[in-house]
C-alpha positions as CSV (number, residue, x, y, z in Angstrom):
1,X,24.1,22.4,12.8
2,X,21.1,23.4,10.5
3,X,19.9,19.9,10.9
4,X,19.2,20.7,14.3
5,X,16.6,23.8,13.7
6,X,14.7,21.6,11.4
7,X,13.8,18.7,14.1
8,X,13.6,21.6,16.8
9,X,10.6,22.7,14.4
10,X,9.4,19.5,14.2
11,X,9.3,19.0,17.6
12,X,7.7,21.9,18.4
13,X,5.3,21.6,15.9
14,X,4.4,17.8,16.7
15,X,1.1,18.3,18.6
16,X,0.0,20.6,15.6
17,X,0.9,17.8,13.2
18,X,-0.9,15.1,15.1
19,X,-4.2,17.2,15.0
20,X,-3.7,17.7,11.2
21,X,-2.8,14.3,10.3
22,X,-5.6,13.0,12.7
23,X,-8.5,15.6,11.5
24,X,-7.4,14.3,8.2
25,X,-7.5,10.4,8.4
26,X,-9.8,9.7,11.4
27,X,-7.6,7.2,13.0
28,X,-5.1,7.9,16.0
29,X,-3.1,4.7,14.8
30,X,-2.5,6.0,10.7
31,X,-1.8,9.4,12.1
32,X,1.2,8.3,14.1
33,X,2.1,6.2,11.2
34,X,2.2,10.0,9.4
35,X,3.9,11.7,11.9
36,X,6.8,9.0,12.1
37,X,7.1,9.3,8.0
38,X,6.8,12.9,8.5
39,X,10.2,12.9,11.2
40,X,11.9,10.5,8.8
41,X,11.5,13.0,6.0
42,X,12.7,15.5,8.2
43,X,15.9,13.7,9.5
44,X,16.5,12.7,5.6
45,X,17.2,16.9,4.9
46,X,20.8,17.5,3.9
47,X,22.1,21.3,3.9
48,X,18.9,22.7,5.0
49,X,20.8,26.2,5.5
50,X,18.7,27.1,2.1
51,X,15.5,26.7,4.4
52,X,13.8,30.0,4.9
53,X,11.2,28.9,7.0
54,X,11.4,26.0,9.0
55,X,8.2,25.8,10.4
56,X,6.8,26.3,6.8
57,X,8.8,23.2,5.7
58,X,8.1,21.1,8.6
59,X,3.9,21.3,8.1
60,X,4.5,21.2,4.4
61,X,5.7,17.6,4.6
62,X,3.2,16.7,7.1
63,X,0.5,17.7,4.8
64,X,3.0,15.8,2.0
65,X,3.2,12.4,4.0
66,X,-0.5,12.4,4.6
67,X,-1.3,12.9,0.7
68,X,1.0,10.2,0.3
69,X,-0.8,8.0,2.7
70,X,-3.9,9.0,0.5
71,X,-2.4,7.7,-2.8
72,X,-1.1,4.9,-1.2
73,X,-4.7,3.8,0.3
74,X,-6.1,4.7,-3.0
75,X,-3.7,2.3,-5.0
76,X,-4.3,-0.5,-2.2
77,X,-8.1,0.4,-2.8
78,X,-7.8,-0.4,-6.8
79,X,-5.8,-3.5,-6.2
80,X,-8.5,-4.5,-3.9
81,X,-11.3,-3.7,-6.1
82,X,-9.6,-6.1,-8.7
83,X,-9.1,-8.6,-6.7
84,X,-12.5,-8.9,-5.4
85,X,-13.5,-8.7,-9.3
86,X,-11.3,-11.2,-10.5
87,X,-12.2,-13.8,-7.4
88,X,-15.6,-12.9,-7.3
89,X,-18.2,-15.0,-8.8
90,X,-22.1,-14.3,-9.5
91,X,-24.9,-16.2,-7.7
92,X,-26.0,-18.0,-10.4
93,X,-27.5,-21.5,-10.3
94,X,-24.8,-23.8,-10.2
95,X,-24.7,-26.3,-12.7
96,X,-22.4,-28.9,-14.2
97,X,-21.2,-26.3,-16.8
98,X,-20.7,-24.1,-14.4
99,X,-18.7,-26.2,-12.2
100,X,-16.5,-27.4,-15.1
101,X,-15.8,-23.9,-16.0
102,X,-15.4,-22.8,-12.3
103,X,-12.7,-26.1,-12.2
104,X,-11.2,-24.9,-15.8
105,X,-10.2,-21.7,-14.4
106,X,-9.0,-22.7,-11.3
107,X,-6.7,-25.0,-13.5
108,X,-5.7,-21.7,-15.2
109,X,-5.1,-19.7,-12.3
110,X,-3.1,-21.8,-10.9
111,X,-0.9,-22.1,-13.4
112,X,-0.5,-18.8,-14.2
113,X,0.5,-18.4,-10.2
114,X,3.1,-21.0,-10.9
115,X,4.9,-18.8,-14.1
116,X,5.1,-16.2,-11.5
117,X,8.2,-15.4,-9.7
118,X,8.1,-17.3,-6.3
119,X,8.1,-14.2,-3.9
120,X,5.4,-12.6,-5.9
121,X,3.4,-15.3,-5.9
122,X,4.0,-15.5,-1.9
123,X,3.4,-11.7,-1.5
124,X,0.0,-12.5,-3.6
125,X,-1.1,-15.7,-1.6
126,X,-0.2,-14.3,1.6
127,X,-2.2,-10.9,1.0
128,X,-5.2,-12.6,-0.8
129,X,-5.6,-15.7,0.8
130,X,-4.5,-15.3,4.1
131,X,-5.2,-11.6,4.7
132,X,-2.2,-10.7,5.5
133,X,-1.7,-6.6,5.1
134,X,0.5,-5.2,3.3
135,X,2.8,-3.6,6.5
136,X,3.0,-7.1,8.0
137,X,4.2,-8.4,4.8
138,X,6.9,-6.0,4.7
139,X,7.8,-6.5,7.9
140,X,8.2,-10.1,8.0
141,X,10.0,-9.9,4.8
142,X,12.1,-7.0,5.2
143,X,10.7,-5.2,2.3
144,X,9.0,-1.7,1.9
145,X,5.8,-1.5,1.7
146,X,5.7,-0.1,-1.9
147,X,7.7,-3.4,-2.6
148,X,4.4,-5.7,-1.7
149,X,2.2,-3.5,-3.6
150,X,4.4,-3.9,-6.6
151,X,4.5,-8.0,-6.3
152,X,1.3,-8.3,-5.8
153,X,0.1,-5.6,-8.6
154,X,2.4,-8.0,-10.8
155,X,0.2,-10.8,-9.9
156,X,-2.8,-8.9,-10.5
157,X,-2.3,-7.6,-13.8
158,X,-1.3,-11.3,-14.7
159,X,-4.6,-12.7,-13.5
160,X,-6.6,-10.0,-15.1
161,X,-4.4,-10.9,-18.4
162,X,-5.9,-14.7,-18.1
163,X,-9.2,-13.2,-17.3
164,X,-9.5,-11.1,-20.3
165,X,-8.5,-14.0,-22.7
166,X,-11.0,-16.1,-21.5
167,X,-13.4,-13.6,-21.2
């Protein structure tokens, strides 16, 4: 079976792909994380009999799974940065106008997390306010990780919605 020379390259190949996937991200633990995506990828290949080089192939998607890491951090990164904008509040002296604006948007926050959809607003609450990561979200719902960024992007864009009105 063709199948066969494909994960015989990647085996073969695996301590090479480590050291790439490590020399690129710095962390033993997100490397593994690569190579595992990197052997699913692999064992996903149907009719690979078209497959000149397998060794080619095989680094090709571990460079490909650890640019997709990349975006992925990058998108987290984003979401993060919006977060942190949208909950984020200036030093200022506080004041009684202040505090009845701070309690007027609290009001509105919270009922714009209300008209959300009840896992997003999970997904959000659990990422946001009790730090849970995204792969442990996944995890204990049984959901991709792609899936959390989505339902918690949704939440985001919906906050930044409010924000913008009452900006």
């Amino acid at each position: 079976m063709t199948l066969t020379r494909l994960m015989t390259s990647f085996a073969t190949l695996r301590p090479r792909i480590e050291a790439l996937t490590r020399g690129r991200v710095g962390c033993s633990a997100t490397s593994e994380d690569i190579v595992q995506d990197t052997w699913i990828r692999l064992s996903n290949v149907r009719h690979d009999d078209a497959i000149d080089n397998h060794a080619a192939f095989t680094m090709q998607a571990a460079k490909n799974a650890a640019i997709g890491h990349f975006r992925k951090q990058q998108r987290r990164n984003e979401i993060d940065a919006e977060v942190n904008e949208l909950l984020s509040t200036s030093v200022d002296e506080i004041s009684p106008e202040r505090i009845v604006m701070g309690r007027d948007m609290l009001r509105a926050v919270d009922k714009a997390l209300q008209t959300m959809p009840e896992r997003s607003r999970r997904i959000f609450l659990m990422n946001r306010v009790n730090g849970v990561s995204h792969r442990e979200i996944a995890r204990q719902l049984g959901i991709s990780d792609e899936a959390v960024y989505y339902h918690i992007r949704r939440v985001v864009e919906r906050l930044a919605e409010l924000r913008d009105s009452n900006g």
